[in-house]
C-alpha positions in Angstrom: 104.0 -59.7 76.8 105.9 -56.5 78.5 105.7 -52.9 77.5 107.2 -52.3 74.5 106.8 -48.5 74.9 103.8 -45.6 74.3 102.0 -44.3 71.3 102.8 -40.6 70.4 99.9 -38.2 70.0 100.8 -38.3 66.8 100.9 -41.9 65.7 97.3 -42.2 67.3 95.9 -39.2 65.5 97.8 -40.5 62.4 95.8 -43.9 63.1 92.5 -42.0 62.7 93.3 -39.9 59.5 94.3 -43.0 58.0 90.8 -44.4 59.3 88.6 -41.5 58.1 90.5 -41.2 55.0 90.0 -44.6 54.1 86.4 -44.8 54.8 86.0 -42.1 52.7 87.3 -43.2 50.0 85.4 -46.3 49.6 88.2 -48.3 51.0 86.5 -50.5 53.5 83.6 -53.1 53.2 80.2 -51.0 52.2 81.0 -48.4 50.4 82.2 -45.2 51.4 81.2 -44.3 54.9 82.3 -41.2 57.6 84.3 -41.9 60.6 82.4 -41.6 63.5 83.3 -43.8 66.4 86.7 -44.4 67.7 87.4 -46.8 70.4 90.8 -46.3 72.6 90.9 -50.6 73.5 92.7 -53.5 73.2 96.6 -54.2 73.7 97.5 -52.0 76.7 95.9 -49.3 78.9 95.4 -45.5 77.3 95.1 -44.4 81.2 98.5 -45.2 81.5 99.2 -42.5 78.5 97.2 -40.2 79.7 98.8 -37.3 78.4 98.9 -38.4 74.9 95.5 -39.7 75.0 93.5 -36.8 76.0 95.3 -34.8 73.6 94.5 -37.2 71.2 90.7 -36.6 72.1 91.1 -33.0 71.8 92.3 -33.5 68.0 89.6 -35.9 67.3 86.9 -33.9 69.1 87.9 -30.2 68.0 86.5 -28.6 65.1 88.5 -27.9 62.4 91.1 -26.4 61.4 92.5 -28.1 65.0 90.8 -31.2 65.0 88.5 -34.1 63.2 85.5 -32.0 64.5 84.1 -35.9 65.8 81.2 -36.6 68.2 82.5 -37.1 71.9 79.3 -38.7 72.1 81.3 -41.3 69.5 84.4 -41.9 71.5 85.2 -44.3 73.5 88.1 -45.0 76.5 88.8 -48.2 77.9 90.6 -48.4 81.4 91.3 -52.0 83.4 91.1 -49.6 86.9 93.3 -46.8 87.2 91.2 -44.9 89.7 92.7 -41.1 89.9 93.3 -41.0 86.3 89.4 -42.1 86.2 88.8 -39.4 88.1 91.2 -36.7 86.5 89.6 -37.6 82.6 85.9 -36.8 84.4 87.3 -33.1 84.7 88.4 -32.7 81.4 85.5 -31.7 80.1 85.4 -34.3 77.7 82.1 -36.3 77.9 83.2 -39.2 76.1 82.1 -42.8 77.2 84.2 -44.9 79.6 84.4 -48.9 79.2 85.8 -50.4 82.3 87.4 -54.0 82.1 85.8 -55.4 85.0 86.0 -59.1 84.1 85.2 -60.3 87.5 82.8 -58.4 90.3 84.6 -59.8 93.3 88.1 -58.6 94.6 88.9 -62.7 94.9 89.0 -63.6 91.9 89.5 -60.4 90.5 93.1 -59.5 92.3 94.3 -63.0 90.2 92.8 -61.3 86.9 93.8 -58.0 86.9 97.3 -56.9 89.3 96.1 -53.5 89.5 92.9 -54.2 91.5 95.6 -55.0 94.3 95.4 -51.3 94.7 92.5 -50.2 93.8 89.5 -52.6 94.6 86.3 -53.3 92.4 84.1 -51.2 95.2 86.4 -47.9 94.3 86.5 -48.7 90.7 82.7 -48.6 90.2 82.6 -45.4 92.5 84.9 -43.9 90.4 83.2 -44.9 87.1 79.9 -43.9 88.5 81.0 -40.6 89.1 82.3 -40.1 86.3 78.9 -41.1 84.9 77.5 -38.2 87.3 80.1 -35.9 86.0 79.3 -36.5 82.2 76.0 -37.5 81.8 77.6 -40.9 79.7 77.0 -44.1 80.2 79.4 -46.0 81.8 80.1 -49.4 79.8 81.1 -52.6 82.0 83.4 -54.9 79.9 83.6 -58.2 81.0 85.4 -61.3 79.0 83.4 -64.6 79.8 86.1 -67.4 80.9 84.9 -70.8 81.3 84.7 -72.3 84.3 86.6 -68.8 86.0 84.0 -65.8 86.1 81.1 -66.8 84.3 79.0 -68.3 87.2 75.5 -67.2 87.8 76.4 -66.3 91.3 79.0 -63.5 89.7 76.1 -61.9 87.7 73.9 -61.6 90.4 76.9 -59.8 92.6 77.7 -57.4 89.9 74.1 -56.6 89.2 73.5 -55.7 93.3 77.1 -53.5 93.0 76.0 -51.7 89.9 72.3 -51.2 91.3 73.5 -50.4 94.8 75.3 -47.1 93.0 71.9 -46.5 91.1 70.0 -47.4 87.9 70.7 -46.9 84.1 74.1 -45.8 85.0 75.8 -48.5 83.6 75.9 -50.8 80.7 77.3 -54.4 80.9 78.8 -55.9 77.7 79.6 -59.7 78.4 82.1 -60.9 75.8 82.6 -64.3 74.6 86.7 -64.9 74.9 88.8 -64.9 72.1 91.5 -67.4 71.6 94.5 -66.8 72.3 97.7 -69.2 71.1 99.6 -70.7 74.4 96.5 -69.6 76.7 94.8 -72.7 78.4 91.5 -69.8 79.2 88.8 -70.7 76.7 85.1 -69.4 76.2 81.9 -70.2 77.9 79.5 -72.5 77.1 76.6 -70.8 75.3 74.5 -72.1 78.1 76.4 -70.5 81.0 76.6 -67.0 78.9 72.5 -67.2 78.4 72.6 -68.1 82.2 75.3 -65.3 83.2 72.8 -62.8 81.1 69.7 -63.4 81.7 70.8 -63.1 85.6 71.9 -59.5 85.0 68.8 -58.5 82.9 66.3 -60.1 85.4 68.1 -57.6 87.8 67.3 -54.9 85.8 71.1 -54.5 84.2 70.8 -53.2 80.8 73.4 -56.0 79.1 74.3 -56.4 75.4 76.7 -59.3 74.4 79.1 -57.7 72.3 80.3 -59.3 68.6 83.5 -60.4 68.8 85.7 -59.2 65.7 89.0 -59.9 64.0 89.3 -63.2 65.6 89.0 -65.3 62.2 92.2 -63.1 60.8 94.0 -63.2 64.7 93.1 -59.7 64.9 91.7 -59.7 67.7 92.4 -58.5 70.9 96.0 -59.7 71.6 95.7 -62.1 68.7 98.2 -60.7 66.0 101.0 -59.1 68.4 100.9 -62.4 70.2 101.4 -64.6 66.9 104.2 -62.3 65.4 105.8 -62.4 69.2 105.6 -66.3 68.8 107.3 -66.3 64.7 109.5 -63.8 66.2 111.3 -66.5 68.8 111.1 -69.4 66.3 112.7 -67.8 63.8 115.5 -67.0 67.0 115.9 -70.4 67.7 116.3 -71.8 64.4 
């Protein structure tokens, strides 16, 4: 889909008031509740705004009057690889949790899936997220989309469970995630078989793995979902 541009600090701290605000008030399903996780995931890559991330984190994290006072222990950063920056967040004395978006344990397949492991490979990634596990004391969270037929094979679980334990054990947490659709994508989901399969092979290996609930997906709100069905009204409505 192309960069359209950045957040500000601003509009993502704006996106949490709004957030804890709402909660508060009652506003969401269950009554009123307290903010207390935020996850930086989903369209685009909050390494690439570094700077406006991590000052993000220090409104969100701060206690007040400068910021939302929140656990770091409740925050979350997503990254598809960016090594350095991986490294720079681990020495900003912000212990929050980092999700990398693995999605396939081999540089093979992995090159096709995600352009920027052409520079970085999955070997330096995972030493980079395991020191930063050394570094923070988190728990690093492995993110991986199940594709049918593409990275789902048994073979690919065991490989990421001997990189993961080759580093060590109980530093990292592998959330398999069943694929959302996506209009004009021909990638669909596993079969519930192969994701039992895929699973079971990293918890026989001693990989602490949760399958992680997909949500949004029945509204297109989803990861991807709703930018990619405006995107799509946006050029009929061009070439009517």
């Amino acid at each position: 889909m192309g960069l359209t541009r950045n957040l500000t600090t601003g509009e993502i701290v704006e996106q949490i008031r709004h957030a804890a605000a709402l909660s508060q008030a009652g506003g969401l399903a269950g009554g009123p509740a307290r903010l207390s996780n935020v996850v930086f995931m989903g369209m685009g890559e909050p390494m690439v705004n570094y700077k406006n991330v991590v000052a993000a984190l220090h409104r969100i994290i701060d206690p007040a009057p400068e910021g939302f006072g929140l656990s770091a222990r409740g925050i979350t950063v997503s990254t598809v690889g960016l090594v350095p920056l991986i490294r720079k967040l681990a020495g900003e004395g912000l212990p929050v949790t980092l999700a990398v978006s693995l999605h396939a344990p081999d540089d093979e397949l992995r090159d096709g899936l995600i352009p920027v492991n052409s520079k970085w490979k999955v070997g330096q990634l995972l030493d980079a997220a395991h020191d930063y596990f050394e570094a923070t004391g988190r728990r690093v969270s492995i993110e991986y989309a199940l594709i049918k037929d593409m990275n789902d094979h048994a073979w690919r679980a065991q490989l990421l469970a001997d990189e993961l334990n080759r580093r060590g054990h109980g530093w990292a947490h592998v959330n398999p995630i069943p694929l959302n659709p996506t209009p004009g994508s021909i990638w669909t989901c596993s079969e519930p078989e192969v994701q039992d399969r895929f699973v079971d092979t990293l918890r026989r290996a001693g990989i602490t793995t949760t399958v992680r609930d997909t949500r949004g997906s029945d509204i297109d709100g989803a990861c991807g979902q709703l930018a990619t069905e405006v995107l799509n009204q946006e050029r009929a409505a061009h070439t009517r």
